[in-house]
N, C-alpha and C positions, 0 to 999 in steps of 0.2 A: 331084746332082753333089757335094755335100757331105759326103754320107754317103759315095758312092764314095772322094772323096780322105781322110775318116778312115780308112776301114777299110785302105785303102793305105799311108797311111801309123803308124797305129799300132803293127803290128808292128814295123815298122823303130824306133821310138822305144824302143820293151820291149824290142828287141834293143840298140839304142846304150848303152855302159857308158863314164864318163869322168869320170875323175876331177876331183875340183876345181881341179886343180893346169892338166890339160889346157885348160880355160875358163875364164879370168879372170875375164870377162863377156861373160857368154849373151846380154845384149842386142845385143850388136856382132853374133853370130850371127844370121844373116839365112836361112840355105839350111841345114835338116839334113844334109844329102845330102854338103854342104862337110865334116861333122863325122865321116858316115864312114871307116872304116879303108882303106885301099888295097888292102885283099885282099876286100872288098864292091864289087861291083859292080853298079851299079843300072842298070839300062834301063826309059826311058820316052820316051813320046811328049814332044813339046817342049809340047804344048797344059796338059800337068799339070802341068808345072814351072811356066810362063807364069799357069798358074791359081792355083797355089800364092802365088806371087809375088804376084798379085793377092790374092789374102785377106790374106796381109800387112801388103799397102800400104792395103788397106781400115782392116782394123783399128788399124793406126798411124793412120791419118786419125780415125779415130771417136774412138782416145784422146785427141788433141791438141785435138779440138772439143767434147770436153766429154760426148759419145754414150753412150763404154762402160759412164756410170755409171747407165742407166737402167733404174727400178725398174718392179714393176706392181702396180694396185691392182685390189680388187675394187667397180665399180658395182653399188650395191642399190638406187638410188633414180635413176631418169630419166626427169621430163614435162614438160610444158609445160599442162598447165589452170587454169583458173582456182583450183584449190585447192592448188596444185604446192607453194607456200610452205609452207604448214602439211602437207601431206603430208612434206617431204622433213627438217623439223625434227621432226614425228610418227615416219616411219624412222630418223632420226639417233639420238632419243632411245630408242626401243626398241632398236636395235644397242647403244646403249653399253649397256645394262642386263643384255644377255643376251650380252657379251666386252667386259667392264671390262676394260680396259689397252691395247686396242684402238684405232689412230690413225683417227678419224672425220673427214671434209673437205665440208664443205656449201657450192658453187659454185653460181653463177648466172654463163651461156654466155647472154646474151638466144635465145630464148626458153625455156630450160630450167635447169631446177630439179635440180640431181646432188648425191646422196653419196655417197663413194666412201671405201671403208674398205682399213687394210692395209700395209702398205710392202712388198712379199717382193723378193727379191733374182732370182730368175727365176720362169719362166710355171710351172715345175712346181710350185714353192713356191705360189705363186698360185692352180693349180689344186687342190692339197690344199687348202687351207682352203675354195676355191669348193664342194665339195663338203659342207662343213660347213655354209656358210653361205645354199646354196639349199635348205636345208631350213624357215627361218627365212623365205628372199627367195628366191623359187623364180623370180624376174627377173634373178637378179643373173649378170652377166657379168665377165671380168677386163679392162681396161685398159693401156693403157702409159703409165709415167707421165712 
C-alpha cells in the first residue's frame, strides 16, 4: 500500500513548482493536493486521501515521541552458555581489531550475552556493511536500535 501511495503520488511532487515566496512554511502544509494549481485536477478515491492523512498523523506522532530518530545496528555475537562472557569479549575484541573506529556495544539481556556493532542511519546502510561483516561473523544479523 505504501509503495502504491509513493508511486501516486511522486509524480505529482516532480510536477508541483513553487516558489518560496508561494510557501512561507511547508510545515503548515498538511495535504499536497491543497498546493496544487486550479487548472490540476486530481481524482481519487476518499480511502487514499484518508490514508495519506493517516501516514502523516503517524509520522507527526513518531516525531513528537522520540521514534523517528531510530538507528540500526549490526548483532555478531548472541548466546546464552556457559562460556557466552568470554566468547562475546573474545568477538568484541577481534571486531575492533579487524574495523578500528567502529562503535562496539557488549550487553547482558539475562540470559544472553550481545555485541552489537555500528550506528547506520537506515536498514540499507545496515545491510551494506552486513554484508561485509558476515564474512568475519557469518551469524550476524541487523537490529533496531
Amino acid at each position: 500500500m505504501k509503495r502504491l501511495i509513493l508511486v501516486l503520488i511522486l509524480p505529482l511532487l516532480g510536477c508541483l513548482c513553487l516558489n518560496a515566496q508561494e510557501v512561507k512554511d511547508s510545515s503548515a502544509v498538511s495535504d499536497v493536493f491543497d498546493l496544487l494549481s486550479e487548472k490540476v485536477s486530481v481524482k481519487q478515491s476518499p480511502e487514499i486521501r484518508s490514508a495519506m492523512a493517516a501516514h502523516i498523523d503517524r509520522n507527526a506522532r513518531k516525531a513528537a515521541s522520540g521514534l523517528s530518530d531510530q538507528t540500526f545496528r549490526i548483532r555478531i555475537y548472541f548466546d546464552s552458555g556457559q562460556s557466552a562472557r568470554a566468547g562475546s569479549e573474545a568477538a568484541a575484541a577481534r571486531f575492533r581489531s579487524l574495523h578500528p573506529g567502529v562503535p562496539v556495544t557488549r550487553s547482558f539481556t539475562d540470559p544472553f550475552f550481545k555485541v552489537t556493532v555500528g550506528n547506520y542511519a537506515t536498514k540499507a546502510d545496515a545491510a551494506t556493511a552486513l554484508k561485509s561483516i558476515q564474512q568475519e561473523f557469518p551469524t550476524a544479523f541487523i537490529v533496531r536500535n
